[in-house]
N, C-alpha and C positions, 0 to 999 in steps of 0.2 A: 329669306334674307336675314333672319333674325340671330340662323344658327339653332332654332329649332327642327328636329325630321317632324314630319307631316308626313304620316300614312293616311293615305286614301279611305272613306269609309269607318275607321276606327277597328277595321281584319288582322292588323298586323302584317306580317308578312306569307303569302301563298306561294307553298312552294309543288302545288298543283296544276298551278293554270302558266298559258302561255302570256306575252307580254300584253296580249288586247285581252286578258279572260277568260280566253276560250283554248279546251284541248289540254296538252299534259304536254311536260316538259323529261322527259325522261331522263337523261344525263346533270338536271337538276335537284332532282326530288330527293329529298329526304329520306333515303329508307330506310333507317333503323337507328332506333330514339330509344333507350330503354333507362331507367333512374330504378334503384334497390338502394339497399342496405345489407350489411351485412355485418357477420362477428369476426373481429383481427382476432386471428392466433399471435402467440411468439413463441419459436421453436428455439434453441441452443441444441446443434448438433443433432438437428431432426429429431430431438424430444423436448418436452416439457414436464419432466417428473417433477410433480408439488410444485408447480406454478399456479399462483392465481390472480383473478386482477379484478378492480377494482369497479364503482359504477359508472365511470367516466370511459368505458372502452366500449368501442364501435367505431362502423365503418360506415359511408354510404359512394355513392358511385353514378356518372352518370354517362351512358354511353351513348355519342354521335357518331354516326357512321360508322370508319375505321376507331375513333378516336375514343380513350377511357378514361375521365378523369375519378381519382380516387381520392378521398376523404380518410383518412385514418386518427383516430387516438385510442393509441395503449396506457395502461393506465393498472399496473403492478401492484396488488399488496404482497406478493412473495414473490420472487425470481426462480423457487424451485433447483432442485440439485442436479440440474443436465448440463453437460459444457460443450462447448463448441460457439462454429459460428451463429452468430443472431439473423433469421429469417423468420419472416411472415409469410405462410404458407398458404395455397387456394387463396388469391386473390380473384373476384368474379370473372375474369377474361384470361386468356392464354394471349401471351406476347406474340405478336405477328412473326414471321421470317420473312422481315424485308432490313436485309443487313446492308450497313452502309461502310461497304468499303470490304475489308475485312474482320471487322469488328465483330462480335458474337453477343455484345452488351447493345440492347436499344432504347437504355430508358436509363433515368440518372434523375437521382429527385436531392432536394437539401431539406431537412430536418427542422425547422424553427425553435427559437428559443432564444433567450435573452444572452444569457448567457452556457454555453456546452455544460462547465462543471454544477449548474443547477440542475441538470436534470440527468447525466449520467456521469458514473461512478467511473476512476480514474481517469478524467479526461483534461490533463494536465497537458499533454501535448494534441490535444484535440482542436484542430483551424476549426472545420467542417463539419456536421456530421451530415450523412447522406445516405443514397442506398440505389441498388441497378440490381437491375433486371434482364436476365438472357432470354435472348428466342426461342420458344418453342415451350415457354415455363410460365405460370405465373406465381411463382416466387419471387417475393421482394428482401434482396439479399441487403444488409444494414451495415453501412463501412461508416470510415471518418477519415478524413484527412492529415496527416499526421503533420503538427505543426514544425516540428525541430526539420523534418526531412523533407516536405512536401508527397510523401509516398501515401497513395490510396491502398487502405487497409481494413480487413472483416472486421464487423464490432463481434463482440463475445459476450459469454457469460460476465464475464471479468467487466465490463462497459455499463452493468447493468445493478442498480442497488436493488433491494426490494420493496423501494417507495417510488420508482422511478414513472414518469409521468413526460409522454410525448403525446406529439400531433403533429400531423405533416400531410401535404398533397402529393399526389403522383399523377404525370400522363403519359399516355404509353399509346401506342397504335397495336390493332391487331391484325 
């Protein structure tokens, strides 16, 4: 009555047993919990020629069930000479195909930061920055929002200086 939860015992929560204790819950259990780490890449145009980055880049991740939540910061001291679109490649899970609707995109993440032009390079008409993910991939494709137009667009080499510094969450189902 406090507005305190009171777990029984001081167990936490059993996702084991049935409501008296006893036996197993199958349609409840928990079955697949897994937590790593990993290294973000940043591709332009499926390479990375003399890209490097800094000690502030890493990933970690932690999967429930279906469900992936990702941790990322990149963290650039050279951008390297590749153009194209910006993707972050091998991310630890492949995106589920369970498409909603007709869509082919099932994941959409926003970017953090104070402000866009602090942390990437010509982002004058940048609302948003963001990034999706198609089914069957787990590539994390890096777009922005374009202010003047309202139109979702791939970031680039061109988005990106070679001091640039992010971090951002993702979740995605598989």
């Amino acid at each position: 009555t406090d507005g305190n939860l009171i777990v029984a015992n001081g167990h936490g929560i059993d996702f084991g047993a049935t409501a008296n204790s006893s036996g197993s819950m199958s349609s409840e259990l928990l079955d697949d919990y897994e937590e790593g780490t990993f290294t973000p890449n940043l591709h332009f145009g499926g390479s990375n020629t003399g890209m490097s980055f800094g000690n502030n880049n890493g990933g970690s991740y932690t999967k429930v069930g279906r469900m992936v939540y990702v941790h990322i910061r990149l963290e650039l001291t050279s951008k390297g000479s590749s153009t194209g679109n910006a993707v972050i490649p091998n991310l630890p899970f492949v995106v589920g195909n369970i498409q909603s609707g007709a869509s082919s995109i099932e994941q959409s993440c926003a970017i953090g930061g104070y402000q866009q032009n602090a942390f990437l390079a010509n982002s004058t008409n940048i609302r948003a920055a963001g990034c999706k993910m198609m089914v069957n991939t787990n590539d994390l494709e890096l777009t922005f929002n374009d202010f003047t137009t309202g139109d979702h667009i791939d970031m680039t080499q061109a988005n990106f200086d070679n001091n640039t510094s992010i971090a951002f969450d993702v979740m995605y189902q598989v």
